[in-house]
N, C-alpha and C positions, 0 to 999 in steps of 0.2 A: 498880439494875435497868436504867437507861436504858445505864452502862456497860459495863455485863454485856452487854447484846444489841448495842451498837456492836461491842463486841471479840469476840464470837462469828461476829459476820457477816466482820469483818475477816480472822479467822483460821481459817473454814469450811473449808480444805484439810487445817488440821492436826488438827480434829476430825471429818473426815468423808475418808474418797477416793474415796465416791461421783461421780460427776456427775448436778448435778439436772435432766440433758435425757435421759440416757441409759435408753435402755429396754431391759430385760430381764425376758422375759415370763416364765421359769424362776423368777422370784421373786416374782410379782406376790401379790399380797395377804399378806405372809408377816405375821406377828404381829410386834412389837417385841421386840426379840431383843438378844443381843450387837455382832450385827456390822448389826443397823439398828434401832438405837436408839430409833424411831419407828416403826417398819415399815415397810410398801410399798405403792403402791396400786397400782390395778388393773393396770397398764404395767407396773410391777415398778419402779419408780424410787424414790428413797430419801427419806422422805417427813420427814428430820428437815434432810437437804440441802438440801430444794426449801423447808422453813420458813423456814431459815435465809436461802437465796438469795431468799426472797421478804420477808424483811429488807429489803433494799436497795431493789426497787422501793418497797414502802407508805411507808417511811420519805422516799425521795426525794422521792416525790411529794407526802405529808405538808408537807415543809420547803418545799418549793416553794408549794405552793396555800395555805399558810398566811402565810407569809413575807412574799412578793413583794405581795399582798396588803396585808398588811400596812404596807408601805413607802406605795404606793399610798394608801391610807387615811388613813394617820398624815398623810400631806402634804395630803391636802383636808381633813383636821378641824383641823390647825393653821391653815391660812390663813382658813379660815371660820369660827372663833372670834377668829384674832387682828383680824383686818380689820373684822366684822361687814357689819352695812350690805347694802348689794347682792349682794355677793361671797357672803356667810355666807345668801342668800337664795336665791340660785341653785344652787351648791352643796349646799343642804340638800332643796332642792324635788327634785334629782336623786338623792339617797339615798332620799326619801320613795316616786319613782317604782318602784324597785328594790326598795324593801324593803317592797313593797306586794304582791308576787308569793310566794311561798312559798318555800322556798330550794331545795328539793330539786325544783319543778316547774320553774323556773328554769335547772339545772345536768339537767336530763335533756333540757328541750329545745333547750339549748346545744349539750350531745352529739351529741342525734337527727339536730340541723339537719350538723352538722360531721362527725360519722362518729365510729365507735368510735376513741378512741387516746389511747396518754400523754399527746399532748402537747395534744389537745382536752379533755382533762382539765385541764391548767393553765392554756389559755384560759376553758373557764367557770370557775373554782374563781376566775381572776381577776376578771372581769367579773362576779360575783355577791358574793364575799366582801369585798371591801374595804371595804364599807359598816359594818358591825359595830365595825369600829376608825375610820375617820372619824365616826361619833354619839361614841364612847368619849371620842377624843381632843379631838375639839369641845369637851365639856362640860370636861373639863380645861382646857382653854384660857383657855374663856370666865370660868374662875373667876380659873385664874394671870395672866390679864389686870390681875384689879381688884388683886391685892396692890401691898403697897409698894414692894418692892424692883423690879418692871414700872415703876412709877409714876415714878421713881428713872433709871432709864433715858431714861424721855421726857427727864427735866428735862435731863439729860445728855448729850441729842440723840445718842443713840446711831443707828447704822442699824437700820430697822428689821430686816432680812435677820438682823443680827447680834443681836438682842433673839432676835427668832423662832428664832435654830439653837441659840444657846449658853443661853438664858436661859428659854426658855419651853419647847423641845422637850425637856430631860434629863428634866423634870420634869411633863411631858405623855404620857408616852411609856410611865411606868411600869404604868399601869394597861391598857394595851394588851399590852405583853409579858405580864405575868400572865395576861389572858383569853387570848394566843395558845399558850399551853402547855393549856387546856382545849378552844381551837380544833383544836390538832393531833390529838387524839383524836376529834375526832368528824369530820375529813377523813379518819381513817385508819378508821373506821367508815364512811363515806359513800364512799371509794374501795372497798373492800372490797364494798358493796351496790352499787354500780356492776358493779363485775365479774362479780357474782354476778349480774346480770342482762342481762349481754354487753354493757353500754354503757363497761367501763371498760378494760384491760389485757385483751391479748387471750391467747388460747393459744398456746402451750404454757408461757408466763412462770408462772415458781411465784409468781404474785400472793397473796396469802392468802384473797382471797375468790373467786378461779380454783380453789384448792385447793379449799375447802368445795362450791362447786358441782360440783365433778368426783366427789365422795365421796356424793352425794344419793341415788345408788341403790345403794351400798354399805353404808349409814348400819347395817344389822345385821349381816351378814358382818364388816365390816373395820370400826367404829365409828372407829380409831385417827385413820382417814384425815380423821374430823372434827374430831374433839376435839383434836389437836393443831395442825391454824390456828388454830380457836379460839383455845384457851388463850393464841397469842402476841398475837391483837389484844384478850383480855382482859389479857396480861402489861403492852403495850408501852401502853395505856389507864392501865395504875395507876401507870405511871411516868411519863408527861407530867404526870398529874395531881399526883404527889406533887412532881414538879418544881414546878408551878405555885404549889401552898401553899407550896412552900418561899420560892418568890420573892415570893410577898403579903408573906410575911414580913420576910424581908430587905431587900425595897424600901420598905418602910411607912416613913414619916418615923419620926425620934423626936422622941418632947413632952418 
């Protein structure tokens, strides 16, 4: 599914020769048909085009606000499990303060303060989300700490830099990749209600949730104009997710 909608967006020219900025009001609301496969909305623009092109933004944005995150996170829950002590005190007291605030009142008034745009999207999504994987990755740590083969290393006077990247992070890291493939789904739900309430992607970008709210007052005349972003941020949901299960899977040790 997930490569099905990569190679759809990649190759939107050769399934579509619409353009999803172009307006033509001679077509506007036409029903899904042969030659607009999705139909049209109100402007007359091709509403299977502007899916597709708004593909790239959710997904961009997704990979980034998850990701980058991510990276961020994994590195303060490794050093404050590996270190403990102080470190793992001060560090944790600052997760505690963050993730004491709601996530979603947090990232609107990121926004509010910054101004509507992509890229204040990826400053709050950073500055709120990394926490989730720094708790994750901590407790991983703080376990792969006490094994043997940790243990093994000290005696070996290994560095610790080189314990912490080669020895403790492959194996810290996994359960953080898995929740970030159920993270991308609910970024791509939480960009999308962004939008849908003018703090995220602005207009005229075929955002998926610029789409739905453009269609709010068309919802009985043209229903099309809904049910089709929908469907792809219900599509592009059950494929991060089935990616996720796949990788519990595949990453789970074997006994």
């Amino acid at each position: 599914m997930l490569a099905l909608t990569l190679a759809a967006t990649a190759l939107t020219p050769w399934f579509s020769p619409w353009d999803p900025y172009a307006l033509d009001f001679g077509a506007a609301m036409q029903a899904p048909s042969a030659s607009h496969w999705f139909g049209t909305d109100n402007f007359g623009r091709d509403i299977f085009t502007r899916v597709l092109a708004g593909a790239v933004f959710d997904l961009r944005i997704a990979v980034v606000c998850v990701f980058v995150p991510m990276l961020a996170g994994t590195m303060v829950g490794l050093v404050a499990g590996f270190f403990g002590g102080w470190v793992d005190a001060a560090l944790m007291r600052l997760t505690d303060v963050v993730w004491a605030f709601p996530f979603y009142v947090l990232v609107l008034a990121i926004v509010g303060v910054l101004g509507a745009s992509e890229a204040n999207l990826y400053i709050a999504f950073f500055l709120v989300n990394w926490i989730g994987y720094a708790r994750i990755v901590r407790g991983e740590t703080i376990l792969i700490a006490r094994l043997e083969y940790i243990e093994a290393t000290r005696v070996l006077r290994f560095g610790k830099l080189r314990v912490l990247l080669r020895h403790v992070l492959p194996n810290a890291v996994t359960p953080a990749l898995v929740y970030a493939m159920s993270d991308v789904v609910l970024t791509v739900q939480a960009v999308a209600a962004l939008s849908f309430f003018g703090l995220g992607v602005q207009p005229p970008a075929p955002e998926w949730g610029i789409l739905i709210v453009e269609s709010i007052d068309y919802m009985r005349e043209a229903p099309w104009m809904t049910v089709f972003p929908g469907f792809a941020i219900v599509w592009i949901g059950i494929a991060f997710s089935l990616v996720g299960e796949g990788l519990s899977v595949a990453l789970k040790p074997k006994g």
